[in-house]
N, C-alpha and C positions, 0 to 999 in steps of 0.2 A: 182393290181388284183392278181398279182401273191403268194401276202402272204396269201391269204384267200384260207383255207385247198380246195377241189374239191370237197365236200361233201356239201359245202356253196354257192356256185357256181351256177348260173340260168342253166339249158339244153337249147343249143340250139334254143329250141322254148318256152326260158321265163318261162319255170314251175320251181320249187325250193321245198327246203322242209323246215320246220322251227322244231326246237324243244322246249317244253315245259322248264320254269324255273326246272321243279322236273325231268327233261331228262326221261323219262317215255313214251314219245309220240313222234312222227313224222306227223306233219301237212304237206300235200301236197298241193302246194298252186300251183295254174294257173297263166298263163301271165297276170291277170287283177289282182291279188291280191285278189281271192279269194279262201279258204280253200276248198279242194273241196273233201278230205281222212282222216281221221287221221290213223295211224297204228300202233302200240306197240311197242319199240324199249328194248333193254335191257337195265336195269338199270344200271348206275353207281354204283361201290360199294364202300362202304363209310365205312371206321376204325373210329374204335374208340380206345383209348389208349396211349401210351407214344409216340409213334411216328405217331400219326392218322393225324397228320398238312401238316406233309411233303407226305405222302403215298395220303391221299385226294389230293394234291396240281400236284401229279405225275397223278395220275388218270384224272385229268380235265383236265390237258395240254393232256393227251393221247386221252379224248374223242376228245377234240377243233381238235386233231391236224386229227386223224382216223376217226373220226363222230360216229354216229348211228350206231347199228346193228339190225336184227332182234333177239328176247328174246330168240329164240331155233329154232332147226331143223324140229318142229312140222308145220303146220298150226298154221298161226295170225290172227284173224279176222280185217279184212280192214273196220272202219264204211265211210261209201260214203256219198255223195251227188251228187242226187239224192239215196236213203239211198237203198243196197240191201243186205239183210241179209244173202246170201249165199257167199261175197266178203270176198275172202284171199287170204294170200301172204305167200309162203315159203318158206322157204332158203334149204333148202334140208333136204336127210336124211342117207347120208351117210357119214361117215369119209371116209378119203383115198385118194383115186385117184380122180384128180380135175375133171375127165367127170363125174365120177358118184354126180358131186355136184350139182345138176341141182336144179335152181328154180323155183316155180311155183306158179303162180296165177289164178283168177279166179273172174270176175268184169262183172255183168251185161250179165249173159248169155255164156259168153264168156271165153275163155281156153286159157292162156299163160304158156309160157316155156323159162326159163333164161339157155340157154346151155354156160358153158365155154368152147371155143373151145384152149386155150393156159393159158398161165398164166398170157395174155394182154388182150384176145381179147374174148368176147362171142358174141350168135344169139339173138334174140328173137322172139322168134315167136307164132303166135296166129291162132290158131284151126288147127295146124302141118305147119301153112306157116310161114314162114320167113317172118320177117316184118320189120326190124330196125337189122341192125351188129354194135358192140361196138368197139375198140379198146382206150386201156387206153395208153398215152403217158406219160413219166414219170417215176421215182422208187418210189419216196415218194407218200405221202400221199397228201403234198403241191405243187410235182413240176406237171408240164405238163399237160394235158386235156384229155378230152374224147372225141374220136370223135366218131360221130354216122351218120349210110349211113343209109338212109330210103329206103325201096326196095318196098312198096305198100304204098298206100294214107292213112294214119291215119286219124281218131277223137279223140276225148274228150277225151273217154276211154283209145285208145290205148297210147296217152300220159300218162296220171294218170300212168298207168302201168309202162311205161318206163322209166317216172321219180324215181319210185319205184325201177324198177331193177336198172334204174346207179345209184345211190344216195345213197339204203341200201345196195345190192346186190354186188354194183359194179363187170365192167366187170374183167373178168380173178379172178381165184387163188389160193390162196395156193395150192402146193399138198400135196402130203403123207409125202416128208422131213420137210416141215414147219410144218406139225400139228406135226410132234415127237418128231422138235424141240421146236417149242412154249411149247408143252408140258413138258420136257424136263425142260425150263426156269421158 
């Protein structure tokens, strides 16, 4: 269990995500195995050219090994089941400082907020309550787990969501030295 990246990995309470062969999509699937979200994820990018074999080859061990992202900083539209046209997921909108990277969704009425509170650990909370804290154990992408403390009684929804934030979002990250350096690389 311990080789399969944390992005592949059930939460806790059995929900998981899968992604499409064209990595284009993230299906969120329930403890019974049913699809119950799809969400947009950013595409893999794919060379072409003299060295496109090995660059593709680098790229798909990066997706396997980091998973999914969300496509951009904007608003994703989330299609649901039971289907609600105003469902989305966002990863934030600021560069810089990891507080100001907050996520946010919205499913069926209801208002969530992915806060990182460190570079390990974030909140989540739904209509300004705290409802589920993350903390990520581990450096890699492979090693260690997530653990998740539940602080009020969940449903359906509030899963869907939370499977969402650990899975795309993941708790804790980067701050302002890693986006200059990634940048930077």
């Amino acid at each position: 269990m311990t080789d399969m990246p944390l992005w592949r990995r059930p939460t806790r309470s059995g929900w998981r995500i899968d992604v499409d062969d064209a990595r284009t999509r993230a299906d969120v699937i329930d403890s019974v195995g049913s699809v119950r979200a799809s969400v947009p994820i950013a595409p893999v990018q794919h060379f072409t050219g003299w060295f496109a074999k090995r660059q593709n080859a680098v790229m798909s061990r990066a997706f396997e090994a980091d998973g999914p992202s969300l496509p951009s900083r904007g608003p994703s539209a989330i299609s649901l089941r039971p289907h609600d046209p105003g469902a989305f997921v966002s990863d934030g909108d600021a560069d810089g400082r990891r507080r100001e990277k907050t996520g946010r969704a919205a499913a069926h009425g209801r208002s969530y907020t992915f806060l990182h509170t460190d570079g390990r650990s974030a909140d989540a909370m739904r209509d300004g309550a705290r409802i589920a804290s993350f903390v990520k154990h581990g450096f890699g992408p492979r090693d260690g787990h997530v653990r998740r403390d539940d602080h009020l009684p969940l449903d359906e929804t509030d899963e869907l969501v939370l499977t969402v934030f650990e899975k795309l979002l993941r708790p804790g990250r980067p701050g302002a030295v890693s986006d200059v350096l990634t940048d930077l690389s």
